[in-house]
Biopython code that builds the backbone (N, CA, C, O; Angstrom):
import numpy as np
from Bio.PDB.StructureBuilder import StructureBuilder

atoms = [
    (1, "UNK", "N", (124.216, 17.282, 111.211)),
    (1, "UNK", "CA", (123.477, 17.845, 112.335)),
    (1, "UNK", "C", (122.282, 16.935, 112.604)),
    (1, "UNK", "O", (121.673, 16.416, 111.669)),
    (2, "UNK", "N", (121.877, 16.701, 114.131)),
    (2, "UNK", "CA", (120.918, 15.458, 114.082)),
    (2, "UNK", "C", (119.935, 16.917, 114.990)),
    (2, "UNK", "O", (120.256, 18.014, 115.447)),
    (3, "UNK", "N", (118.678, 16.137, 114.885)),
    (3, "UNK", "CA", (117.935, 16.725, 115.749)),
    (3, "UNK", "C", (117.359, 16.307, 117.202)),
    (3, "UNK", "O", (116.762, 15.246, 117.020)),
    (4, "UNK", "N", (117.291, 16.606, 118.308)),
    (4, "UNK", "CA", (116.870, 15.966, 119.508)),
    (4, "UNK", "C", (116.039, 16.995, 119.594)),
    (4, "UNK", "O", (116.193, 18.139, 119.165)),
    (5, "UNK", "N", (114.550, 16.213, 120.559)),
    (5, "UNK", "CA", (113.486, 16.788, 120.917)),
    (5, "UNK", "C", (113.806, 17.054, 122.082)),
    (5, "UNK", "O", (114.644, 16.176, 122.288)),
    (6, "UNK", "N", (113.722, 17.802, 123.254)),
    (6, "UNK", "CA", (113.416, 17.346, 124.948)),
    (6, "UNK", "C", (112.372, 18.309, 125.455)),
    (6, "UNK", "O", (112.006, 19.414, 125.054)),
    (7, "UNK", "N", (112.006, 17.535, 126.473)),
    (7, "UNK", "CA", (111.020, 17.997, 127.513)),
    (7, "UNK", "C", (111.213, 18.209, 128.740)),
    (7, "UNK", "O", (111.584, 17.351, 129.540)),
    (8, "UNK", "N", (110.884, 19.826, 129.091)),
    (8, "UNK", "CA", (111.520, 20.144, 130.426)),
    (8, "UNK", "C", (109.895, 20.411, 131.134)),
    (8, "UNK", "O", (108.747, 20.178, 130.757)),
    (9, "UNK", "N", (110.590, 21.094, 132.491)),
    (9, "UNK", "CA", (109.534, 21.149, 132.950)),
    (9, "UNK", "C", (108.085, 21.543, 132.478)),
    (9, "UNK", "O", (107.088, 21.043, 132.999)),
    (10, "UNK", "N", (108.028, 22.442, 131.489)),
    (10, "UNK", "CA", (107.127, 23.330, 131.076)),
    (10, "UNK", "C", (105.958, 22.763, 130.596)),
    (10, "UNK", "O", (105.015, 23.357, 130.073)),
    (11, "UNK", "N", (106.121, 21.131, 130.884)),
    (11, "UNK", "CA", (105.170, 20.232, 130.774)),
    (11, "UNK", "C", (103.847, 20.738, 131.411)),
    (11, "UNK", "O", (102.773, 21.083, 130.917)),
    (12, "UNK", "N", (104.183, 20.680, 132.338)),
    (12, "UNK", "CA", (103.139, 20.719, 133.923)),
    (12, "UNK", "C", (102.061, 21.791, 133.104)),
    (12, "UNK", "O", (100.890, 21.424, 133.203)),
    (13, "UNK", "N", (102.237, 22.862, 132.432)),
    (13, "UNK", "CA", (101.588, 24.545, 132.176)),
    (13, "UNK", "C", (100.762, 23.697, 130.998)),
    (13, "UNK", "O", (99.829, 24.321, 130.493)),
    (14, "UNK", "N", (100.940, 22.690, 130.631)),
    (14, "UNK", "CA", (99.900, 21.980, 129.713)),
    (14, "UNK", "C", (99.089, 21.092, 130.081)),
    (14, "UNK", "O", (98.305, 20.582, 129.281)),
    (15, "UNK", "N", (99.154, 20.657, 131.730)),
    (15, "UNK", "CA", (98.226, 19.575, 132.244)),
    (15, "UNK", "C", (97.109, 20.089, 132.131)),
    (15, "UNK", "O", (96.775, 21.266, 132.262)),
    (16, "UNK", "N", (96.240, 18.769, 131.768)),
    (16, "UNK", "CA", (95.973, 17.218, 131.749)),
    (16, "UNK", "C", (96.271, 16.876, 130.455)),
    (16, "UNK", "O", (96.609, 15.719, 130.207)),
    (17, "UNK", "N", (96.164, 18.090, 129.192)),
    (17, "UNK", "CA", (96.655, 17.031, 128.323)),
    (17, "UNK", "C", (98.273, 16.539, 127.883)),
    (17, "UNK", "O", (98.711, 16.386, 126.742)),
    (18, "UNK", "N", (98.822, 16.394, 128.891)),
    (18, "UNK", "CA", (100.455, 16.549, 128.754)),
    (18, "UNK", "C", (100.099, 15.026, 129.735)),
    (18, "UNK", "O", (100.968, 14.176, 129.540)),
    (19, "UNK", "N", (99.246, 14.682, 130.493)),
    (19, "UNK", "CA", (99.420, 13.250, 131.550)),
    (19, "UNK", "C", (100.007, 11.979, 130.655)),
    (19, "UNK", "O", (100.922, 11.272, 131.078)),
    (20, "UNK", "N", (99.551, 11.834, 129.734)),
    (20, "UNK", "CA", (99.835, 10.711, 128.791)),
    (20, "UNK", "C", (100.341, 10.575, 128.044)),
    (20, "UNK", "O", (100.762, 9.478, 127.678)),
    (21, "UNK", "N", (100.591, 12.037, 127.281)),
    (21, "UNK", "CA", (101.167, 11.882, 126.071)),
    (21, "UNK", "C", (102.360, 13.172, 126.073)),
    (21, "UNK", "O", (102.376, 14.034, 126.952)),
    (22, "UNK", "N", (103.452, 13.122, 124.795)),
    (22, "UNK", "CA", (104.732, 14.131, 125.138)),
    (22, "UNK", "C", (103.947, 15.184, 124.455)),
    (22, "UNK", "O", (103.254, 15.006, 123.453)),
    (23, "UNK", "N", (104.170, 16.615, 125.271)),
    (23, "UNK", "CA", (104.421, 17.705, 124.767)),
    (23, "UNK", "C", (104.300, 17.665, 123.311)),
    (23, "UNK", "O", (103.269, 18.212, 122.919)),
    (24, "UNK", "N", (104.911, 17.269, 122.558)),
    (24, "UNK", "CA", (105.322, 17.473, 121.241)),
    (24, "UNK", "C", (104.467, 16.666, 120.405)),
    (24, "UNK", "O", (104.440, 16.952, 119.208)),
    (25, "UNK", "N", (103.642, 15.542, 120.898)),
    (25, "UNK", "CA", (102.201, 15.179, 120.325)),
    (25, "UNK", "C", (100.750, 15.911, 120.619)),
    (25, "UNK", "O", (99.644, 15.450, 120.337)),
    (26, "UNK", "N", (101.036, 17.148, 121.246)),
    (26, "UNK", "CA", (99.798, 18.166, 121.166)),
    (26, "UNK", "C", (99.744, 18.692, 119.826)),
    (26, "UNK", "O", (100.763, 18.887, 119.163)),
    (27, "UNK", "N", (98.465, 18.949, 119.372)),
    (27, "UNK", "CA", (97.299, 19.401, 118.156)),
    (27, "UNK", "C", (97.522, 20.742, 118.227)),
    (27, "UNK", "O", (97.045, 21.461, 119.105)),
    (28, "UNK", "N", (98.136, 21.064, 117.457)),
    (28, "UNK", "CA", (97.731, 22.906, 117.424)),
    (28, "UNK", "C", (97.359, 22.976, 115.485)),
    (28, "UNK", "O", (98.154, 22.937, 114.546)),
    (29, "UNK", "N", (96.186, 23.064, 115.489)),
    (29, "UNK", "CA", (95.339, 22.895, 114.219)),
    (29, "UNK", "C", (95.238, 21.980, 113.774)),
    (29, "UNK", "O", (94.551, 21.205, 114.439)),
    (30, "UNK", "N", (95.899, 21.303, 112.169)),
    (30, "UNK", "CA", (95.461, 19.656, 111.627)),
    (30, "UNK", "C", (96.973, 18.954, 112.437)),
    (30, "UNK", "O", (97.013, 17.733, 112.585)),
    (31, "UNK", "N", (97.916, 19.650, 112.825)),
    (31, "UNK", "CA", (99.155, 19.090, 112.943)),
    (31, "UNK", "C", (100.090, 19.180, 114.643)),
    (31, "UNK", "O", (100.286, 20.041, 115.501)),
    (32, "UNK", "N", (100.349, 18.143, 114.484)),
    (32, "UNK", "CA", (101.073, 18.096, 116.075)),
    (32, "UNK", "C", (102.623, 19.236, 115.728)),
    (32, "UNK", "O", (103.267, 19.472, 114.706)),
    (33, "UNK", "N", (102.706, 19.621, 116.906)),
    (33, "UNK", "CA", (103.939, 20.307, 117.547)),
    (33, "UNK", "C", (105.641, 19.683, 116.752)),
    (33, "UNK", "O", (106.597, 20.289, 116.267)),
    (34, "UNK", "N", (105.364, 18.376, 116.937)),
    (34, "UNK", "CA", (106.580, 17.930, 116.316)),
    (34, "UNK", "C", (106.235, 17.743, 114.661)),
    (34, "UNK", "O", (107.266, 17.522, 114.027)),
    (35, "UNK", "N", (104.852, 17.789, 113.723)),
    (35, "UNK", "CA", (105.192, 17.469, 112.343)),
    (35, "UNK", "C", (105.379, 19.122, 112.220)),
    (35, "UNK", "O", (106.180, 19.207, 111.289)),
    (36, "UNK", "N", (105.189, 19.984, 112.493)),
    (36, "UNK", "CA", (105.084, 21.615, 112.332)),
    (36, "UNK", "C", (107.062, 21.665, 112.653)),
    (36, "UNK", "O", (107.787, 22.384, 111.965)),
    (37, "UNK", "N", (107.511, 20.926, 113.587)),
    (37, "UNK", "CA", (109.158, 20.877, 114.036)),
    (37, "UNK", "C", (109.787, 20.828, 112.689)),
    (37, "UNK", "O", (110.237, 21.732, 111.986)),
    (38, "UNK", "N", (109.673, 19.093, 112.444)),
    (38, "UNK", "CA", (109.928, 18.820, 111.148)),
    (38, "UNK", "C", (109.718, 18.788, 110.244)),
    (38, "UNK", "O", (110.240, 17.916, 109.550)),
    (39, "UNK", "N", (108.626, 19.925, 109.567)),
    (39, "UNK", "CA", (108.410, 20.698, 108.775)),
    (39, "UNK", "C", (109.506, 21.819, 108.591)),
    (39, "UNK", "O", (110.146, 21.789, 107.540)),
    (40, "UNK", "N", (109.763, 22.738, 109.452)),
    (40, "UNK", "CA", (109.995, 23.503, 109.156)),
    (40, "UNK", "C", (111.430, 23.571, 109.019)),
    (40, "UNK", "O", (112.057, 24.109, 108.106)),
    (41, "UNK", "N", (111.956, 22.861, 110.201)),
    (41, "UNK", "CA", (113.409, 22.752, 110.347)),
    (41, "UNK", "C", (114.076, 21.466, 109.381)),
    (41, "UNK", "O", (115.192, 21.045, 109.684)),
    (42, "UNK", "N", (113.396, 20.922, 108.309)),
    (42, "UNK", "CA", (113.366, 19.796, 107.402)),
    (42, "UNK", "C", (114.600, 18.729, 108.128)),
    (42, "UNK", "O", (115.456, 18.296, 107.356)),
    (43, "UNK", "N", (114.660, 18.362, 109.464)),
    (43, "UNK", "CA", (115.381, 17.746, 110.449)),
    (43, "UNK", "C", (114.680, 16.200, 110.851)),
    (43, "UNK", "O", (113.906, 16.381, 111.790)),
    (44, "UNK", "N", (114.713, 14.839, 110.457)),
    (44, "UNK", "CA", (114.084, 14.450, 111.266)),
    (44, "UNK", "C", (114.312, 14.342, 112.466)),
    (44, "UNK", "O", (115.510, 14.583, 112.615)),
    (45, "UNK", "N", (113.534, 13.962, 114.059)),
    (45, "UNK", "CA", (113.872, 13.868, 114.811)),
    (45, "UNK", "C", (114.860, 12.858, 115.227)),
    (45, "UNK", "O", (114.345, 11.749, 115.085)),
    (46, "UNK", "N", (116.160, 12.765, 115.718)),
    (46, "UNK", "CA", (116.672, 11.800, 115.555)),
    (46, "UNK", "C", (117.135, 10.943, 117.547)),
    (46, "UNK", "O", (117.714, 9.942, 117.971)),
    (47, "UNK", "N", (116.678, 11.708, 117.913)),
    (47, "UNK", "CA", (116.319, 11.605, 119.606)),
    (47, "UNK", "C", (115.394, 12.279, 120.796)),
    (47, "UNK", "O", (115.087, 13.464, 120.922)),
    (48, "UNK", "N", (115.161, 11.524, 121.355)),
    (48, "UNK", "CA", (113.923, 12.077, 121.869)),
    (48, "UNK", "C", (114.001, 12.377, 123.871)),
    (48, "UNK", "O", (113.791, 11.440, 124.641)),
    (49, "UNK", "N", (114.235, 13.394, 124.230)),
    (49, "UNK", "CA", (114.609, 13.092, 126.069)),
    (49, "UNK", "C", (113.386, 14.048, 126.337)),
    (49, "UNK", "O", (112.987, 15.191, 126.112)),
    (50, "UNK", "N", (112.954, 12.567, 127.116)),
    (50, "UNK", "CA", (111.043, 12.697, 127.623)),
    (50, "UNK", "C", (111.184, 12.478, 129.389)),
    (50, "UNK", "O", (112.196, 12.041, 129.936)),
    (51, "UNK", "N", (110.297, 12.770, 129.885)),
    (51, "UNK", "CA", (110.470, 12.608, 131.159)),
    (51, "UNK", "C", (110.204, 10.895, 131.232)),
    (51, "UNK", "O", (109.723, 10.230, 130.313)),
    (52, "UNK", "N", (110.600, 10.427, 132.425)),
    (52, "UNK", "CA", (110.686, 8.768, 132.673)),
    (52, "UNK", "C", (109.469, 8.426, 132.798)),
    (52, "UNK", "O", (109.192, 7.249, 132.569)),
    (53, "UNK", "N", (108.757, 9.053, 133.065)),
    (53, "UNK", "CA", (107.031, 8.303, 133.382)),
    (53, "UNK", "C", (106.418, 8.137, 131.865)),
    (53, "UNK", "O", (105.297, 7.658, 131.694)),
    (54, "UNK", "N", (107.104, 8.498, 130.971)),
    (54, "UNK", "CA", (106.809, 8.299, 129.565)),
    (54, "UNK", "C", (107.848, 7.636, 128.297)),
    (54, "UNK", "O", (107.787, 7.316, 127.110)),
    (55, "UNK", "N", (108.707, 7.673, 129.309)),
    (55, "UNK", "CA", (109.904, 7.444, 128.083)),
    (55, "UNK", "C", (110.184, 5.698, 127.418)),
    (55, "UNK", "O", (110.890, 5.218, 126.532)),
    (56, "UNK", "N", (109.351, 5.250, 128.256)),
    (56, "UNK", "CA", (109.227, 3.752, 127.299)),
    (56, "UNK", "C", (107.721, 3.515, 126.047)),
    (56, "UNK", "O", (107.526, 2.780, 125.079)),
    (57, "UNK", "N", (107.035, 4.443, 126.661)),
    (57, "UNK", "CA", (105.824, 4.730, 125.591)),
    (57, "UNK", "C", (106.200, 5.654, 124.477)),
    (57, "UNK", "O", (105.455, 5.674, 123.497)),
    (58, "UNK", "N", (107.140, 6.336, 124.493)),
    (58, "UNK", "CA", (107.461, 7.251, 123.876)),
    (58, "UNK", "C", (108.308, 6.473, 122.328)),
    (58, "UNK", "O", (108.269, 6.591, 121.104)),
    (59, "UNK", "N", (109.302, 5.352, 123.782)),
    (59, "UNK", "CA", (110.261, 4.524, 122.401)),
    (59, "UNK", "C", (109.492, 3.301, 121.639)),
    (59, "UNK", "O", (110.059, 2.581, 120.817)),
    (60, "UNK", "N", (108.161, 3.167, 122.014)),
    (60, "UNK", "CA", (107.547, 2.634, 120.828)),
    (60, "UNK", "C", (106.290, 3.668, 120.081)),
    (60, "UNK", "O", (105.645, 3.348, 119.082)),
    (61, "UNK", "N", (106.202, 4.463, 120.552)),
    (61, "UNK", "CA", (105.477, 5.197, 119.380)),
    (61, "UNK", "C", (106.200, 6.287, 118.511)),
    (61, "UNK", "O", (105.777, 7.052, 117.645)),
    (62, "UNK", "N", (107.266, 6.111, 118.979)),
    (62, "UNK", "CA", (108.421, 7.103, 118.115)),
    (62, "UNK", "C", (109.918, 6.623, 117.570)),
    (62, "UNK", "O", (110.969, 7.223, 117.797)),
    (63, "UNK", "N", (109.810, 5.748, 117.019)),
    (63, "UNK", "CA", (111.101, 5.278, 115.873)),
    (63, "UNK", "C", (111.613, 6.104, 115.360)),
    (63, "UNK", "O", (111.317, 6.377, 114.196)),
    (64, "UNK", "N", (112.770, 6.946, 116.197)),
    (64, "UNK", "CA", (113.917, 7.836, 115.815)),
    (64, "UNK", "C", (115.068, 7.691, 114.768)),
    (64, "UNK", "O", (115.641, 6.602, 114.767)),
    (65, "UNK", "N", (115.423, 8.492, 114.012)),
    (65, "UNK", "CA", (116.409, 8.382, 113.278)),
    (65, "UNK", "C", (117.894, 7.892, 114.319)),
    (65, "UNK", "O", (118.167, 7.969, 115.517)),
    (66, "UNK", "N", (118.631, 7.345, 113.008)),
    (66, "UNK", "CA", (120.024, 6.754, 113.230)),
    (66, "UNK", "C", (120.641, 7.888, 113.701)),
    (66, "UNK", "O", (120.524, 8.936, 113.065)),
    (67, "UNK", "N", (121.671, 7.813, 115.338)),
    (67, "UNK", "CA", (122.221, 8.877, 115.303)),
    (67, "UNK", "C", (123.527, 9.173, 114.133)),
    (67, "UNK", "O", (124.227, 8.324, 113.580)),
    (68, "UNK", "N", (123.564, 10.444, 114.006)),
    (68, "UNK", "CA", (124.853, 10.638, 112.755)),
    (68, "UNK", "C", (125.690, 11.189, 113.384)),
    (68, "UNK", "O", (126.687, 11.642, 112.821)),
    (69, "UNK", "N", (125.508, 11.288, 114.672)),
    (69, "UNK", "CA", (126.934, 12.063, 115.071)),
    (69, "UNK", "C", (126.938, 13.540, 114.847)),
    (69, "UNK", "O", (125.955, 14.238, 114.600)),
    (70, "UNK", "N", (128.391, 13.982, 114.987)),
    (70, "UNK", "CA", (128.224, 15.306, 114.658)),
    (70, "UNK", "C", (127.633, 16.522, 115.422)),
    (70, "UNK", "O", (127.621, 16.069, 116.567)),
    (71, "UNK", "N", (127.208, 17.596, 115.495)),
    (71, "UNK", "CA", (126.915, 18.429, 115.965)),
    (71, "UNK", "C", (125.009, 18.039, 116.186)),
    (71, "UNK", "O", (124.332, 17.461, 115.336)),
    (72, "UNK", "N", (124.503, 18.540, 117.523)),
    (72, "UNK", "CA", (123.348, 18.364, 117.708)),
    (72, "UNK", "C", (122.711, 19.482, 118.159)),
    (72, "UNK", "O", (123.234, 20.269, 118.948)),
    (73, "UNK", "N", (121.165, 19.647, 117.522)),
    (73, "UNK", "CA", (120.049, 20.752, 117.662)),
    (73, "UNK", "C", (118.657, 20.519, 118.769)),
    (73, "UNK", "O", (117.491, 20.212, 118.524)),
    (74, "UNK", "N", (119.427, 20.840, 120.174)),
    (74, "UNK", "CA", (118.554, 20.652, 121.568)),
    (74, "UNK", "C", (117.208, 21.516, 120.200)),
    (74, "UNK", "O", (117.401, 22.242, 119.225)),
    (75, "UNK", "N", (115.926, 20.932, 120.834)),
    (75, "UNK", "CA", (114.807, 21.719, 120.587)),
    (75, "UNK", "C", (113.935, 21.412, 121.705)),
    (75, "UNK", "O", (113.819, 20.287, 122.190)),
    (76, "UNK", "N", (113.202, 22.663, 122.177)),
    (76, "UNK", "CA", (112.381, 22.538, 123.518)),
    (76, "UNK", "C", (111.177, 21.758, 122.604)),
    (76, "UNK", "O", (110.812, 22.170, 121.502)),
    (77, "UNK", "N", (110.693, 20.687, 123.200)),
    (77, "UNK", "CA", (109.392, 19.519, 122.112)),
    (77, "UNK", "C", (108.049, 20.829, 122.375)),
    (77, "UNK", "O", (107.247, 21.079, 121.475)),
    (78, "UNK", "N", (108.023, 21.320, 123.306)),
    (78, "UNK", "CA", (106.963, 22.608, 123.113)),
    (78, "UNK", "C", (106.847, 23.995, 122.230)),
    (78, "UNK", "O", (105.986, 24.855, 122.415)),
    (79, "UNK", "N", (107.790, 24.037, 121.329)),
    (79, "UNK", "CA", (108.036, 24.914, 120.375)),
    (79, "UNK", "C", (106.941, 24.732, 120.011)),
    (79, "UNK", "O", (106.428, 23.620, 120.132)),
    (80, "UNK", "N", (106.037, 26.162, 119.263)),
    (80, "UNK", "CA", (105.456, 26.283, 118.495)),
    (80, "UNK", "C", (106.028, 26.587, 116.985)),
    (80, "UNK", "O", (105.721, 27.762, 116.781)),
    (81, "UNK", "N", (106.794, 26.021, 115.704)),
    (81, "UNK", "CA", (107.500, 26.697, 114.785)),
    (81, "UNK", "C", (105.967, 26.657, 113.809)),
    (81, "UNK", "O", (105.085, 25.820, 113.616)),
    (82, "UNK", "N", (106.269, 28.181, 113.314)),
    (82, "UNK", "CA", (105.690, 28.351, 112.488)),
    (82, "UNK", "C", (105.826, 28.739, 111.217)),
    (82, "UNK", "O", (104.846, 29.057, 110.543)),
    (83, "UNK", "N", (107.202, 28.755, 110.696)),
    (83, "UNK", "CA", (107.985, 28.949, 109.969)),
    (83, "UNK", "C", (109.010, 28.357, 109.547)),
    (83, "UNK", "O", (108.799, 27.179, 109.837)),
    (84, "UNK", "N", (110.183, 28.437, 108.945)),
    (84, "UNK", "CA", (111.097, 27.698, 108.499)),
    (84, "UNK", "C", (112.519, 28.315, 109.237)),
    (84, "UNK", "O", (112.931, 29.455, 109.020)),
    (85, "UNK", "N", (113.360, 27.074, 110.391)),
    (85, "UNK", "CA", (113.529, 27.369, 111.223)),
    (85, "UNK", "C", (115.112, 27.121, 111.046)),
    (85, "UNK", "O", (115.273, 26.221, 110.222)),
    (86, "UNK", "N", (116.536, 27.697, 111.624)),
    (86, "UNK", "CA", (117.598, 27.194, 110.904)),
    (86, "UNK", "C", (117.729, 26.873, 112.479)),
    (86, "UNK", "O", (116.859, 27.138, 113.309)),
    (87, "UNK", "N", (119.121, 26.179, 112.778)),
    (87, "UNK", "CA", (119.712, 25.837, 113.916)),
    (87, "UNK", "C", (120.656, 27.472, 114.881)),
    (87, "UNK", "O", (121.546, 28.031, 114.240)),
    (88, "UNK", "N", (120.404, 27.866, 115.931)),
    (88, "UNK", "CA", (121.539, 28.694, 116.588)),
    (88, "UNK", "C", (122.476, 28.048, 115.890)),
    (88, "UNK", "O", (122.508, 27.042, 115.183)),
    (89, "UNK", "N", (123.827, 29.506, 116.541)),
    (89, "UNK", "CA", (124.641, 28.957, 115.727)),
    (89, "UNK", "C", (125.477, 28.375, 116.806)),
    (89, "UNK", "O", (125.224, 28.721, 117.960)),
    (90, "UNK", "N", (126.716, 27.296, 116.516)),
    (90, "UNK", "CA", (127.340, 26.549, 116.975)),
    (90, "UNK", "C", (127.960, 27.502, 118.653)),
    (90, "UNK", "O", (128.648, 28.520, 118.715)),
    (91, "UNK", "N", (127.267, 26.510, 120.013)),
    (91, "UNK", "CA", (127.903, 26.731, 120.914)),
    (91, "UNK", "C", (126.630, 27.763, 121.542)),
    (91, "UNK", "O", (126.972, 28.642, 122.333)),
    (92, "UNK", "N", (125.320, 27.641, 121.207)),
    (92, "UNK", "CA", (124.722, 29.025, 121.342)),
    (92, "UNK", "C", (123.880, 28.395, 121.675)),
    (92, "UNK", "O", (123.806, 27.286, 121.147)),
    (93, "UNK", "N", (122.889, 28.753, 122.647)),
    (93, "UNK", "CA", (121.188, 28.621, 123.157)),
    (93, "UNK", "C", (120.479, 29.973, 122.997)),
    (93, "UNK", "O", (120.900, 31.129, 123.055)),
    (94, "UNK", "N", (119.129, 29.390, 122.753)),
    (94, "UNK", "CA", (118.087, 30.454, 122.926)),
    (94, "UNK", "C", (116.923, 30.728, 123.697)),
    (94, "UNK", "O", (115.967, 29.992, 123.450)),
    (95, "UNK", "N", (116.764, 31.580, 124.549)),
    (95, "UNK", "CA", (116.517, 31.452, 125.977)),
    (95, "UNK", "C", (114.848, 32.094, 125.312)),
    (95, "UNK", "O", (114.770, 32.514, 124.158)),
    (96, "UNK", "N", (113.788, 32.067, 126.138)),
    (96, "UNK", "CA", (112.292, 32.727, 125.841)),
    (96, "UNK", "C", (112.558, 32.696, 127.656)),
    (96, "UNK", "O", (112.877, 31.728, 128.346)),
    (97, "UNK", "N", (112.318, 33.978, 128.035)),
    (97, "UNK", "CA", (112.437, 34.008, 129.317)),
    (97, "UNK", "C", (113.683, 33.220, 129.923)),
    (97, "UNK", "O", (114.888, 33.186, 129.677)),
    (98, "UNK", "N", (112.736, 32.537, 130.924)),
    (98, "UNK", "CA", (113.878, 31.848, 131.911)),
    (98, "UNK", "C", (113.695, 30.320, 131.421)),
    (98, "UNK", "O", (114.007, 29.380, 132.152)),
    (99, "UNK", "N", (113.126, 30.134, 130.036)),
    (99, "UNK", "CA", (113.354, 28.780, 129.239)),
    (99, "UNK", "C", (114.031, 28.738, 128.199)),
    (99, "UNK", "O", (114.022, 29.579, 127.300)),
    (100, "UNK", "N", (114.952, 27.308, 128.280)),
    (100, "UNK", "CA", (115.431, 27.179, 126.881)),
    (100, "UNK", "C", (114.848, 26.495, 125.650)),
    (100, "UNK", "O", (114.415, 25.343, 125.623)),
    (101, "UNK", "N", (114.879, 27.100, 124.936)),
    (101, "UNK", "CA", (114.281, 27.161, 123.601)),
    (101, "UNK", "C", (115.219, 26.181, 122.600)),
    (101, "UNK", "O", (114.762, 25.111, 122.199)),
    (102, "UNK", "N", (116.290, 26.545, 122.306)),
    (102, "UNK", "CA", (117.034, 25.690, 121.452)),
    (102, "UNK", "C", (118.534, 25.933, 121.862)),
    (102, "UNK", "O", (118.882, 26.918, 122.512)),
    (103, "UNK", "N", (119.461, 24.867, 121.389)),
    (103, "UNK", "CA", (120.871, 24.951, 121.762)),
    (103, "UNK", "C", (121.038, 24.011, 121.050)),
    (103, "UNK", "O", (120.435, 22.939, 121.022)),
    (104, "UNK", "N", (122.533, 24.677, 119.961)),
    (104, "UNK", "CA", (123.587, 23.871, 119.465)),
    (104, "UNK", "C", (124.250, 23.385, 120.145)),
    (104, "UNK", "O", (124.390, 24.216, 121.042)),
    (105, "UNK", "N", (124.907, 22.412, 120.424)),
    (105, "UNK", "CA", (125.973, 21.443, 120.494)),
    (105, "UNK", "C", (126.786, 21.021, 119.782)),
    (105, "UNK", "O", (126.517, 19.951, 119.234)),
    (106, "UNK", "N", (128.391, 21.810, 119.425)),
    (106, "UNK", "CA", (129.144, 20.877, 118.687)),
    (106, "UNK", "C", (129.281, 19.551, 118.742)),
    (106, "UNK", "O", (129.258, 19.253, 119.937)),
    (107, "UNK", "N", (129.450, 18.313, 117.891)),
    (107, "UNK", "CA", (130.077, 17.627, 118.181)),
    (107, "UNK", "C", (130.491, 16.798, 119.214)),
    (107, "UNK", "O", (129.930, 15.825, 119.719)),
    (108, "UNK", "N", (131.831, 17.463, 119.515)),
    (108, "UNK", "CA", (132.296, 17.099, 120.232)),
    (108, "UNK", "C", (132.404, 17.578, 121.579)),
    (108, "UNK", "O", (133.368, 17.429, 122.330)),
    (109, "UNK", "N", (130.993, 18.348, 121.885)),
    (109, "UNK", "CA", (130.827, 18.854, 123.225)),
    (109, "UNK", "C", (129.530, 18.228, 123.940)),
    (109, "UNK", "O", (129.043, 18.531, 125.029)),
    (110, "UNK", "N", (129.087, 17.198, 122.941)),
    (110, "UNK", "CA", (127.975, 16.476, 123.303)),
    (110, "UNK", "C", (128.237, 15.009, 123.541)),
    (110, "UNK", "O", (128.610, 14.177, 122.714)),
    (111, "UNK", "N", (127.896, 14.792, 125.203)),
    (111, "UNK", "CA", (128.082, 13.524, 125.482)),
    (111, "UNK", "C", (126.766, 12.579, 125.650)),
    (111, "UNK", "O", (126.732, 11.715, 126.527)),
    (112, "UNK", "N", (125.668, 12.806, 124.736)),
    (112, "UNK", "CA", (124.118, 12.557, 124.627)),
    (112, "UNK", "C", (123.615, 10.954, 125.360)),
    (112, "UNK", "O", (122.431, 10.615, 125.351)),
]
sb = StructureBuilder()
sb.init_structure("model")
sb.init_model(0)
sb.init_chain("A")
sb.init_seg("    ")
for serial, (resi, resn, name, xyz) in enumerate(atoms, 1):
    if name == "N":
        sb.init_residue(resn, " ", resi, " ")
    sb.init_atom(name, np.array(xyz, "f"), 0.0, 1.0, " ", f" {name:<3s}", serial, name[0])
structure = sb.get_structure()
């Protein structure tokens, strides 16, 4: 199971400090959004889908894991986890309102 970060709209509800930097490098106490991710979900990130006005700053300040193939764990990069987090289960999303939150991807239903 690999992990992918992405960033949807829900950017914007964090401007100005979302102009420069991803979602998932915001401070919520000593630790950003994504070490609290991979903390909890003990996943490293192994892809990252950022909006384009960032996504070449993104691929040098973020050296992603090797993809492994296999089944993949969408995570919205604005999660707050505060806990220890497992994957939906295969074929499944998890909606917070009218946002998605997380979604499995078998395999072979992911053309990434």
């Amino acid at each position: 199971m690999q992990l992918a970060l992405f960033e949807d709209y829900g950017f914007r509800d964090l401007l100005p400090l979302t102009w420069l930097r991803l979602a998932c490098e915001l401070r919520c106490g000593r630790d950003r959004l994504v070490d609290k991710i991979t903390r909890h979900t003990g996943q490293p990130v192994a892809r990252l889908y950022v909006r384009p006005a960032l996504a070449a700053a993104a691929a040098e300040r973020w050296p992603v894991a090797t993809d492994t193939g296999g089944d993949t764990w969408l995570l919205n990069s604005r999660a707050m986890v505060t806990g220890d987090l497992a994957p939906p289960p295969a074929g499944t999303a998890w909606m917070i309102g009218d946002d998605l939150a997380a979604l499995h991807l078998p395999g072979a239903a992911w053309r990434g």
